[in-house]
N, C-alpha and C positions, 0 to 999 in steps of 0.2 A: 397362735391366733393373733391377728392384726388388732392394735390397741383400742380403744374407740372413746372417742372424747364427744362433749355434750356443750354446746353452747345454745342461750337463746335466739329468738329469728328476731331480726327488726326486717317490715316490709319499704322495702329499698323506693319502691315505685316508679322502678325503671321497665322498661319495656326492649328485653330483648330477643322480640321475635319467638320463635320455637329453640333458643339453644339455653337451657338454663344457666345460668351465674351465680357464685356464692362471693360475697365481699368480704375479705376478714381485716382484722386491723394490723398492719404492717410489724407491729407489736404482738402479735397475738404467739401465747404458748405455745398452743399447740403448732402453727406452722415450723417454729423455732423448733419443736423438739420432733415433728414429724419430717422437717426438709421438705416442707410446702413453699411453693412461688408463685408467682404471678404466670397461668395457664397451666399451672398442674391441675387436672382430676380428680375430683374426690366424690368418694357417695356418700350420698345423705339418707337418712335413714329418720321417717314419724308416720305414726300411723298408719303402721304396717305395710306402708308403701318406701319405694327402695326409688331415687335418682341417683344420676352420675352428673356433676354439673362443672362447668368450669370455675378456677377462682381469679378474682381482680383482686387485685390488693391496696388501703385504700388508708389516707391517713389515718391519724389519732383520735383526731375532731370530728371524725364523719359518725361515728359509732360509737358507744360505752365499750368501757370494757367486760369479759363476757358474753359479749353478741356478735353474730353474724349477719348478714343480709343476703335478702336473695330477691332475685328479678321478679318480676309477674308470673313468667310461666313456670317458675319453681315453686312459688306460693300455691299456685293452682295444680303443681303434682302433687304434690306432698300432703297438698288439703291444709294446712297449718296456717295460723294468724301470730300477726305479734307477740310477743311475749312468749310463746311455746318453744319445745327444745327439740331439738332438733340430733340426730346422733352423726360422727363424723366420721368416717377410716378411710383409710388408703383405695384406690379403686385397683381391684384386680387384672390383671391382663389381658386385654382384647386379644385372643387369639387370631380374631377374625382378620384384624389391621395387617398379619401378614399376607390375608390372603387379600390383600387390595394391592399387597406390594409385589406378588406373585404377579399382579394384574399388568401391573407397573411395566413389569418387564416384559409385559409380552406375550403371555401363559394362560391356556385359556383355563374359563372355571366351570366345575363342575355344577351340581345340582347342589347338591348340598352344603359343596362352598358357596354360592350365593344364595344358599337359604340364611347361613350363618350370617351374612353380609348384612342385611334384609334384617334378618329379625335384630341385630345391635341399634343399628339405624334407626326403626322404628318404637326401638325402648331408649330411643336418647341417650345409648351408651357413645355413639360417637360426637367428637367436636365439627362443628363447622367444616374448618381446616382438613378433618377427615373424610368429609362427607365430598367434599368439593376433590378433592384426591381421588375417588374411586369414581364419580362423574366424569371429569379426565382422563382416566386409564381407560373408560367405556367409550370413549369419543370418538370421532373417527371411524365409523365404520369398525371397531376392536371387538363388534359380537357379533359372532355366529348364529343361527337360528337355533343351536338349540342352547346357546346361554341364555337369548333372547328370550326363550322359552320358557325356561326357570326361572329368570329372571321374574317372568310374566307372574308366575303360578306362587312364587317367595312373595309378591308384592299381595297377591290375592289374600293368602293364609294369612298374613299378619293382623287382618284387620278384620270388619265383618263385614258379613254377605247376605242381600237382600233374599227373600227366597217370594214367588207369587205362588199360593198354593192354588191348583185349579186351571192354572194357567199354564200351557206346553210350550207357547212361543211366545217371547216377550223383547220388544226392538229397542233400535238405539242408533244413535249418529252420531261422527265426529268429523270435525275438517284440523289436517295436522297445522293452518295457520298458513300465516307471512301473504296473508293478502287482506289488505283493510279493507275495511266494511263488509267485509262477508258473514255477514249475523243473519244465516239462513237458517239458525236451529229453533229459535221460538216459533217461526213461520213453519217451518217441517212437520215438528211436533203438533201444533196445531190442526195439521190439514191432517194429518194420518192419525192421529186420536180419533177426528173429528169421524173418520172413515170406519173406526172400529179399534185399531189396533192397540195395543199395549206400550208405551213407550217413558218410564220412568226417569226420565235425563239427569242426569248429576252431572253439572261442567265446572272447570275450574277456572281458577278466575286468571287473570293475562299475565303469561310468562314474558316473552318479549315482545307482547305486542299493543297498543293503545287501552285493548278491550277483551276480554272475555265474555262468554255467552252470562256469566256467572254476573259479571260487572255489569254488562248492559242490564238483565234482568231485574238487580239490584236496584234501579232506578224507577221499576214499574209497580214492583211486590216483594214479600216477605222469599229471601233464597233461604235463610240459613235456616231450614228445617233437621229437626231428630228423624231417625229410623222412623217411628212412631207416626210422626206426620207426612212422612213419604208413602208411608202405605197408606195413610186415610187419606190423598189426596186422589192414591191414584186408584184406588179403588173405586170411589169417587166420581174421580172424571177419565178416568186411564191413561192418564198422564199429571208429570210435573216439571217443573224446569228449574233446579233446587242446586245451590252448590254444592257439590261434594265431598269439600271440605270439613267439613259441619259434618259429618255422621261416622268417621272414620273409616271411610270406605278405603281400600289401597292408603294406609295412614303414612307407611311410609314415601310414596311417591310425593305428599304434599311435603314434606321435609324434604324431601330431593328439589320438588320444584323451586323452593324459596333459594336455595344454593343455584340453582340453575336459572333462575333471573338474574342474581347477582351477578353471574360470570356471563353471561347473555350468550347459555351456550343449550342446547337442544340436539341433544348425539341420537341418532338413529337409532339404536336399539333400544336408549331407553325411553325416548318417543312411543315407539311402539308397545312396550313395558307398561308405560303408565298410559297408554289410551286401553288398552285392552285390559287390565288389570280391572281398570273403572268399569270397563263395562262389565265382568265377569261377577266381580264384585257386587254389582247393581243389579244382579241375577237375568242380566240379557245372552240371549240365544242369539240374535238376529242382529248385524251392526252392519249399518255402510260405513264408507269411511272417504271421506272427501279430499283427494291432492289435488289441489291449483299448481300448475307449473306455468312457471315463467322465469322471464332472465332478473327479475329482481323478485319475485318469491321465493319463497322457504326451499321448494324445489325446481332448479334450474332447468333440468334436464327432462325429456321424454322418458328415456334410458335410467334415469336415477327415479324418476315415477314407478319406471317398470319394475325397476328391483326393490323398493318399499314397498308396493302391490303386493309383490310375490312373500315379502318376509311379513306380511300382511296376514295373508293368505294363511300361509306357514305354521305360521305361531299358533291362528287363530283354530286351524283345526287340530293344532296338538293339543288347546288349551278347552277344544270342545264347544267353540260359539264360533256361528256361520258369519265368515266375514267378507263384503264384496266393497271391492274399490272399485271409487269411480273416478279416472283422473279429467279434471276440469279446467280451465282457461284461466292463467294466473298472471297474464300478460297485463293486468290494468287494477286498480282499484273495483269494488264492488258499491252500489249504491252513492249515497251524496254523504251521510257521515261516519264522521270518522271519531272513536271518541264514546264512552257508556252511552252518554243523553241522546248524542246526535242520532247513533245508531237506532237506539231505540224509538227515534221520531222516524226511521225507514221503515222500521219493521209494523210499528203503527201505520204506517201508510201504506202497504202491503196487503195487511190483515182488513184493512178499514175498504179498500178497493177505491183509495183515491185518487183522481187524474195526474196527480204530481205525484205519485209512487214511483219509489226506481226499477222501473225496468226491468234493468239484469238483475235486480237482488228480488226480483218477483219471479225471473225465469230461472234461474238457479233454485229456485226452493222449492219450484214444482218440480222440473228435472229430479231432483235428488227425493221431493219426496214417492213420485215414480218406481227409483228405484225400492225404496221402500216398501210399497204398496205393492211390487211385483216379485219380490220375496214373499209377500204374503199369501198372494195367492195365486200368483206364475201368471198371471193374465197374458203380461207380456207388455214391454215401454209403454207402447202406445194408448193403449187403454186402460193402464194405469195413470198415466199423463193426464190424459181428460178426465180422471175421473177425480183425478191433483186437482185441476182446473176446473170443476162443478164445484167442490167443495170450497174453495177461496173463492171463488165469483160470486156465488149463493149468499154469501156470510156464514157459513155453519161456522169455518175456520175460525174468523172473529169472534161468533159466540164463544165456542169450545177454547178460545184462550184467554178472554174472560172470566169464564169459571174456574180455568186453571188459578189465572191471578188473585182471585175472591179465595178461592179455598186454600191456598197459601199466605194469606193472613189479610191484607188489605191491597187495595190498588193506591200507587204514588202521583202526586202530581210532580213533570218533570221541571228539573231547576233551571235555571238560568244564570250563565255567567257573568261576572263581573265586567269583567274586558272582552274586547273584541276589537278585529283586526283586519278588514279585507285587502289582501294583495292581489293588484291589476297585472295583466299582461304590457308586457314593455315594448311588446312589438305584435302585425298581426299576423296570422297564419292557420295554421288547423296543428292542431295536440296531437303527433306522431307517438309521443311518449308519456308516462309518466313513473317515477321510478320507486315503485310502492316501501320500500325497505324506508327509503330517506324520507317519505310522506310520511310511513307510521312515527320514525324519528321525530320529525318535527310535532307533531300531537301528541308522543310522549313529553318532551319537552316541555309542550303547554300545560302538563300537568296531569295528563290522561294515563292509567285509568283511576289516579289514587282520586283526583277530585273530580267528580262524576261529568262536571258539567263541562269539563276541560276536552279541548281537540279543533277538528276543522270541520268544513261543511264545503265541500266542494259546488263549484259553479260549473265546472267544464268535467269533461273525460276524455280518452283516447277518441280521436276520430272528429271530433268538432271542430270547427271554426270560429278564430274568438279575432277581436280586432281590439287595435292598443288601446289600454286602460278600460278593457272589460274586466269584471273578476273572475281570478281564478280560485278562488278560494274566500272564508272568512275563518280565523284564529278564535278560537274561544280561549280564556284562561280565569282562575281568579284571583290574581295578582300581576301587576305591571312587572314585575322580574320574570316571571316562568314567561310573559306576552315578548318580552326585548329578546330574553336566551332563546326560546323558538326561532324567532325572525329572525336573529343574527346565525342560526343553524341556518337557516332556509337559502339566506345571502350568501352566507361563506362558503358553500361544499357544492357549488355549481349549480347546472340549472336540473332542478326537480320534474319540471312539465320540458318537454321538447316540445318546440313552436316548427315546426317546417312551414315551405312554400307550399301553396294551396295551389294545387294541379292543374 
């Protein structure tokens, strides 16, 4: 039997993320007599709850002797406050870590090798460093549809699952990203609740991009609802637009995501893993699924559209929820902001039917909710499409997402940032381009999506004519460092809008 030693907890009040941390004092017996270092593994053991966390090792002065420390989110597994003990041992062998290194080389994995994968991950047996290792080995194109499959169904099991009693079809929408401003899910949800349908949304908030459905909402109403509140919303209004994060729905994919911002990587399988997972999870039958392709979107290619359609497809009827892609124009920016606030001041102008609404980000959402609406009841594009556009014209839509936002806790007033920044045209011509990856860069930059108010607000788009020292943009940020580091992105890595000769 492995030894087991007792020290008390001091709360460190450090904040690291979702990977737990234990600090011991450099001095400490026990590491001396167990052969602990600085990123060994050890489990923690109080109130009958079990972690694996990592250790820092930390002076004399930081700590008494007799005590440990441990981050936020080890305080909050553990349940434990100051002063309480906390027990210590060796952490037993991840069997699973070889089956990541199986991966490593090449090998594909079964079913219940990546359940095993799945379920460590999701009880924070792995470090960081491991979790980022098995993201890597999936990259690339390195899953097959039916790892992609298990993959799918391991990420479901781990956590919980919505169920609608009474209800035989219940929908849902996702766009895979890499086109800013495309916040067409508040507006979707809207129209097609408003029509009848069932649509629960749990989005998560922005991997590599300005903004999530999750982030923009944030800025309007209450996202971070419990199970509990999801159902009384939508039973309610029959719909919500709630982050997902917050219920533990697919628990392990939010621990994937955070490793998968950091390395600002998004591999195809497990894309499709964590879209479909959420929705199975959320107990939807019914999902569109939105790919923009373009030569600076997420998806380049016609052909690379075609084959995540199909593993789309694939997955979705192994996993038992009806899934139709619709590949859409990802050659330009969507709407004027870019950015939580900005967005949300389109998606208000959309919903509201005002004469400065954008456009494409109003014709996109009927389109898509179309698609919706014709899963529902096979009408058929076309009159589903108008029947998209009675409901948004009328205001039902606007009502119906009002009451979404009231019965999700309160409605926000939106902020406003500190600084700002508009950049003119240096020459005149018409906007043959704009190169959406390096646009959403530059509005990450400004601060977007950590501080709400942060990003851009475009003046121009592909196809216009602008003459010198018109704008083409305004910077929000709220801080003159995040406003200079943007701008000097913007300056240094070429030119972001292509100006041509006007015909």
């Amino acid at each position: 039997m492995e030894p087991t030693h007792v020290l008390e907890v001091l709360d460190m009040g450090i904040d690291t993320h979702q990977e737990p941390v234990v600090y011991m004092r450099e001095d400490c017996d026990i590491c001396r007599a167990e052969g602990f270092s600085a990123s060994s593994r050890l489990t923690l053991r109080a109130n009958g709850r079990t972690l694996i966390a990592t250790l820092n090792v930390v002076d004399t002065h930081v700590m008494a002797a007799g005590r440990m420390g441990l981050s936020k989110v080890a305080m909050q597994h553990l349940r434990v406050k100051t002063g309480q003990r906390v027990m210590i041992q060796h952490t037993p062998l991840l069997t699973s870590l070889s089956l990541v290194r199986k991966k490593i080389y090449g090998h594909p994995l079964d079913a219940e090798e990546l359940n095993q994968i799945i379920t460590d991950i999701s009880t924070h047996r792995y470090s960081d460093i491991a979790i980022a290792s098995f993201l890597s080995a999936c990259a690339g194109n390195r899953l097959d549809v039916d790892e992609i499959t298990a993959l799918t169904k391991a990420m479901v099991s781990c956590g919980k699952r919505l169920v609608w009693p009474g209800q035989e079809r219940v929908f849902d929408k996702h766009c895979i990203g890499g086109l800013p401003g495309n916040r067409t899910t508040p507006i979707m949800v809207s129209i097609v609740s408003a029509a009848g349908l069932i649509i629960p949304k749990t989005s998560s908030r922005a991997i590599t991009s300005p903004a999530g459905t999750a982030d923009t909402m944030e800025t309007l109403t209450n996202v971070d609802l419990k199970l509990a509140d999801i159902q009384r919303v939508v039973s309610e209004i029959g719909a919500c637009l709630a982050w997902g994060g917050g219920v533990n729905l697919s628990p392990a994919d939010d621990l994937l995501i955070r490793i998968e911002r950091a390395l600002d990587l998004d591999g195809e399988g497990q894309l499709i893993a964590s879209v479909l997972s959420k929705k199975i999870a959320a107990g939807s039958t019914h999902t569109v699924i939105d790919i923009p392709v373009g030569e600076t979107a997420k998806i380049r290619t016609q052909a690379e559209a075609d084959r995540l359609a199909s593993l789309f497809t694939q997955v979705g009827t192994a996993c038992g929820i009806q899934t139709r892609c619709v590949i859409t124009d990802g050659s330009r920016p969507v709407g004027f902001g870019i950015g939580p606030v900005e967005e949300a001041r389109d998606i208000l102008a959309v919903l509201q039917n005002q004469p400065e609404a954008p456009q494409d980000l109003r014709q996109r959402s009927l389109m898509l909710s179309a698609h919706l609406l014709d899963m529902a009841n096979g009408n058929g594009l076309q009159e589903s499409l108008s029947q998209a556009e009675a409901l948004l014209t009328s205001g039902q839509a606007w009502q119906q997402f009002q009451q979404i936002i009231r019965a999700q806790g309160w409605t926000k007033i939106l902020p406003s940032a500190h600084f700002q920044h508009t950049e003119n045209a240096d020459h005149s011509g018409v906007i043959t381009a704009i190169d959406n990856r390096r646009l959403a860069r530059v509005a990450k930059l400004a601060g977007a999506p950590f501080h709400p108010a942060a990003g851009l607000r475009l003046a121009v788009n592909v196809g216009q004519e602008v003459s010198a020292g018109q704008p083409l943009f305004t910077l929000f940020s709220e801080s003159k460092g995040e406003r200079d580091y943007a701008l000097a992105f913007y300056h240094d890595n070429g030119p972001i809008f292509t100006i041509g000769e006007v015909l």
